[in-house]
C-alpha positions in Angstrom: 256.8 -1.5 264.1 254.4 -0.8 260.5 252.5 -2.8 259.1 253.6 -1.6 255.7 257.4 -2.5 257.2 256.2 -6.0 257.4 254.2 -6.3 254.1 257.0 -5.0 252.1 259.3 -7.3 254.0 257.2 -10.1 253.1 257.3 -8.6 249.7 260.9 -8.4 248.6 261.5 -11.7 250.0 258.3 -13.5 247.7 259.2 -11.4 245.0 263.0 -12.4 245.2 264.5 -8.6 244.5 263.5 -5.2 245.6 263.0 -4.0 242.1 260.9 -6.9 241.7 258.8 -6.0 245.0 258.5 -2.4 244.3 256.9 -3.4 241.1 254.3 -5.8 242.8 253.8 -2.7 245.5 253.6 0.0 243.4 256.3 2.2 245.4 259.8 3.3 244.1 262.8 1.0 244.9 264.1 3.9 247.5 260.7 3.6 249.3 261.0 -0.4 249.7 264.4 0.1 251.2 263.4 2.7 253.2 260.6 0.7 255.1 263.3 -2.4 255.3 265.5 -0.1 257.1 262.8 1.5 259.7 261.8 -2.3 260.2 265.0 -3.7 260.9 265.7 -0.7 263.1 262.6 -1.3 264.9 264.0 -5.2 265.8 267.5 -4.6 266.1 268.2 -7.0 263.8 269.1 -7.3 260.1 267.0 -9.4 258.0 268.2 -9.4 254.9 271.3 -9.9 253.2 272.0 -7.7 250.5 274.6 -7.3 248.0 275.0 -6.1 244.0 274.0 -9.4 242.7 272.1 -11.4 245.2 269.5 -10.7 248.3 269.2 -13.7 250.7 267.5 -13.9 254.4 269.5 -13.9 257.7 268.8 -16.2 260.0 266.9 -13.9 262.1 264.8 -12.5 258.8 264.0 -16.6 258.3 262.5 -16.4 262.1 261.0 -13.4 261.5 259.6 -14.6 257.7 257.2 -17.2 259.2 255.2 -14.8 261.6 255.6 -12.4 259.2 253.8 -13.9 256.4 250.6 -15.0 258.9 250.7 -11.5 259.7 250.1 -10.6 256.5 247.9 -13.3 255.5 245.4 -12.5 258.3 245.1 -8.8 257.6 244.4 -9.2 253.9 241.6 -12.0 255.2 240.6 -9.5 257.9 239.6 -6.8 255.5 238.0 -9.4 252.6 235.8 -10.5 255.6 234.6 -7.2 256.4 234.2 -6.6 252.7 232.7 -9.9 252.1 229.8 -8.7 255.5 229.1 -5.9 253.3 228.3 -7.8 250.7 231.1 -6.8 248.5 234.2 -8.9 247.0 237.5 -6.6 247.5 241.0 -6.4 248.2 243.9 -7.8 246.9 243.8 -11.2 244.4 247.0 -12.5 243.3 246.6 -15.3 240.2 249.3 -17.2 238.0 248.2 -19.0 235.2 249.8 -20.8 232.0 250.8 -18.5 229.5 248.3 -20.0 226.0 245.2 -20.9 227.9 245.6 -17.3 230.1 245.3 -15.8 227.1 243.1 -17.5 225.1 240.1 -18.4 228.0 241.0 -17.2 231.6 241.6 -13.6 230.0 238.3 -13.3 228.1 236.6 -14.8 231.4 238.4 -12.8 233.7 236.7 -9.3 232.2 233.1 -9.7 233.3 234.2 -11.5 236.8 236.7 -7.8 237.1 234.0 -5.9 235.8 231.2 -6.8 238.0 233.6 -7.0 241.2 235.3 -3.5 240.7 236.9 -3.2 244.1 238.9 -6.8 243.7 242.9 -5.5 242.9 244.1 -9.2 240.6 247.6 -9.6 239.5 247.7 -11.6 237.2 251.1 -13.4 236.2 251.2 -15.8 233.3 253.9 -18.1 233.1 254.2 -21.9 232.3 256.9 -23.0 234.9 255.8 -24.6 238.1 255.6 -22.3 240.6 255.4 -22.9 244.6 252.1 -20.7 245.4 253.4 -20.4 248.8 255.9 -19.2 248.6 255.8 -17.1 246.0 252.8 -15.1 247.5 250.0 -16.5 245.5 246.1 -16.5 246.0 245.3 -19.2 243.8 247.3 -21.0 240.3 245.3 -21.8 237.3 246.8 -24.9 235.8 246.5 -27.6 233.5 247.4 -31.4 234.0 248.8 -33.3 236.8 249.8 -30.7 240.2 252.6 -32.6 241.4 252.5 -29.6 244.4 251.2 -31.7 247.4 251.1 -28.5 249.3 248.1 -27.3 246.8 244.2 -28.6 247.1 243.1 -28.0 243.7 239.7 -27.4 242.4 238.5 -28.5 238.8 236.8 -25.8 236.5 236.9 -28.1 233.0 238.2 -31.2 231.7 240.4 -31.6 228.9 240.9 -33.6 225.9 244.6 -34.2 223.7 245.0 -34.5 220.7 247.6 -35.6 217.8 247.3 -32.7 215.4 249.6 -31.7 212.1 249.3 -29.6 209.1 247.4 -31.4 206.3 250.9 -30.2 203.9 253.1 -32.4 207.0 250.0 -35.6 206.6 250.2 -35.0 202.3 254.4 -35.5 202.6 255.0 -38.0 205.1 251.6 -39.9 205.5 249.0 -40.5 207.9 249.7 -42.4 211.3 247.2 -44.6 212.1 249.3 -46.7 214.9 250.7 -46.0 217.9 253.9 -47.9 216.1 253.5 -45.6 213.1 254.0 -42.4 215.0 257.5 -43.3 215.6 258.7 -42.8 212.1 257.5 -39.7 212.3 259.0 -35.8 213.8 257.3 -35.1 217.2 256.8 -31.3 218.5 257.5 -31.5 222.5 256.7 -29.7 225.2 259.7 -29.1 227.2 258.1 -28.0 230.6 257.0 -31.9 230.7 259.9 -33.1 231.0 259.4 -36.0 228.4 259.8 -36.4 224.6 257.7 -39.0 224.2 253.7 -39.6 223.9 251.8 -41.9 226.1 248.5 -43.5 225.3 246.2 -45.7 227.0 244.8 -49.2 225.1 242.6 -51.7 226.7 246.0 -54.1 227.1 247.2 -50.8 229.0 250.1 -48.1 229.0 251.5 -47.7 225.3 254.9 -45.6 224.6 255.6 -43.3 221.6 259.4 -42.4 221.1 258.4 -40.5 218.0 262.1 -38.8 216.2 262.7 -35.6 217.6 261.5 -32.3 215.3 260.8 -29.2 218.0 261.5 -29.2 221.8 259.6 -25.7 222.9 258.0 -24.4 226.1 255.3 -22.7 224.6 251.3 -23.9 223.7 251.3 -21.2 221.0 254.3 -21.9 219.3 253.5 -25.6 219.5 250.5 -24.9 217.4 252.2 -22.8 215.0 255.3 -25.3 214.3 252.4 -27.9 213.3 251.0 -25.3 211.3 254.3 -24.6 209.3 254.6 -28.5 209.0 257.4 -29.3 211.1 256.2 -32.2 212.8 253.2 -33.8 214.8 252.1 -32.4 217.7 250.0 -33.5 221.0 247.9 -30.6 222.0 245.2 -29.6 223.9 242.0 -29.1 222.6 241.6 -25.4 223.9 245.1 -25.1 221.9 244.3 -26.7 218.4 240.6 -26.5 218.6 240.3 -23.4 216.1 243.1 -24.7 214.3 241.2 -27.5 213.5 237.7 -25.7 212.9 239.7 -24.1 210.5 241.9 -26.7 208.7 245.2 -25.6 209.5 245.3 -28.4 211.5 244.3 -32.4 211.2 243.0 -34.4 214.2 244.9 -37.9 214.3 243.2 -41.1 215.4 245.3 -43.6 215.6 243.1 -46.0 217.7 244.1 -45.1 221.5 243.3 -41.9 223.4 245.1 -40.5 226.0 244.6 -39.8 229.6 242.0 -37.0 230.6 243.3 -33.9 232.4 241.6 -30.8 233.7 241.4 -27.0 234.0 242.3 -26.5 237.6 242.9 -24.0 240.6 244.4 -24.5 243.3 245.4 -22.8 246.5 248.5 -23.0 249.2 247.1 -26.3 251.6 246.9 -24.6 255.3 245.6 -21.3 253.9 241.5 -21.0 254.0 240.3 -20.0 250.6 238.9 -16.5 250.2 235.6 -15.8 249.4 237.0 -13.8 246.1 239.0 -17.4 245.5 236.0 -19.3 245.7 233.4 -17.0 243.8 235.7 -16.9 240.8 236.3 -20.4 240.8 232.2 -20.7 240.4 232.5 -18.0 237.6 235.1 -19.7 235.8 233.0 -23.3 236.1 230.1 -21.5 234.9 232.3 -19.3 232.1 233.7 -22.7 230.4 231.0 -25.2 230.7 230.7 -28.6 230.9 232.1 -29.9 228.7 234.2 -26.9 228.0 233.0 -24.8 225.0 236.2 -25.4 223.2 236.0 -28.9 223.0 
């Protein structure tokens, strides 16, 4: 039995496809199914499932996943420890990360981390849906807001501020909120990967509700920004999102006398799975990279 048998294995079923795994593995699709078929030869059992549309485990692949995947885990851990002895950070690093703030701050602080670590490989995947690190193979996920994961310990690199934010054309048209009540006569830009379309704010007489009409539902920081900026609506944005907008006057800060709840830049890794020295020293770079408080704010 290979090791590279078991790695791709471990591959095809995070990645979901062996196109998908081939991609993550740099190798051609015929040498993925080639190691799949010298594994499952060597245990006299199949482990996958596969047919045009669909690739699914066997019961004897689900067995097989669990070991598997320590395998796996311990010899990528094995070789950063050596590395790490040497005094070097290397070896594989795989990252997902919010689509808008990966490109906006973790890119620009990722470069000097890759930079002076040149022997670390990162994958980077940026994408705003909640994904189960597990799973799905990953090191560490960069997110912002609540983890409602309770199989991730997260660490915090940055707070982070909301605000309500329009275009001052939108403010000039329809008026200037200055309630929590006034908000609802206005058109709201959502957030659909919340799973609400409302705003929430916190008073001193506690927990107030905003059912504001409904103008954009979009799952996209960017194009949240840019929808205020065209003047369709108001929208309840970060401050790493809207911050330059604001600088620059595109965009109007709202106060309408009650704040909302503080979140935070966070990462956070797979509970069960000890934390690799790469993990942790680009945690600290990040903490370092943002500041406190965050250079956007």
């Amino acid at each position: 039995m290979k090791l590279d048998g078991i790695t791709t294995f471990v591959a095809v079923v995070e990645a979901g496809s062996i196109s998908a795994a081939a991609r993550r593995l740099h190798l051609s699709k015929s040498v993925v199914s080639e190691r799949l078929a010298e594994l499952e030869r060597s245990l006299g059992a199949p482990l996958l499932h596969r047919t045009t549309r669909a690739l699914s485990v066997t019961e004897d692949g689900a067995t097989f996943l669990e070991r598997a995947i320590r395998i796996v885990r311990e010899v990528e851990e094995a070789t950063s420890t050596l590395a790490e002895r040497r005094g070097t950070l290397a070896g594989p690093l795989r990252l997902s990360a919010p689509v808008t703030f990966g490109r906006l701050h973790l890119g620009p602080a990722l470069y000097p981390f890759l930079l002076r670590h040149p022997a670390i490989e990162l994958t980077l995947d940026l994408d705003d849906r909640r994904i189960d690190a597990a799973a799905e193979g990953y090191d560490g996920v960069v997110r912002h807001g609540p983890l409602v994961a309770s199989r991730l310990i997260a660490w915090r690199l940055a707070s982070s501020r909301r605000v309500l934010v329009a275009a001052p054309d939108y403010l000039a048209r329809h008026g200037t909120p200055a309630t929590a009540a006034a908000l609802e006569a206005h058109r709201g830009i959502f957030y659909t990967y919340r799973g609400i379309d409302d705003w929430r704010f916190r008073s001193t007489e506690g927990s107030v509700v905003v059912r504001a009409r409904f103008g954009l539902r979009v799952n996209n920081g960017d194009m949240m920004r840019d929808a205020a900026i065209a003047g369709l609506g108001i929208a309840l944005l970060p401050k790493f999102i809207a911050g330059a907008a604001i600088r620059a006057g595109t965009l109007t800060a709202i106060d309408i006398g009650v704040g909302v709840d503080e979140e935070f830049i966070m990462i956070a890794h797979p509970d069960g799975r000890r934390p690799s020295a790469k993990l942790r020293a680009l945690a600290a770079h990040l903490r370092a990279t943002f500041g406190d408080p965050p250079y956007w704010e």
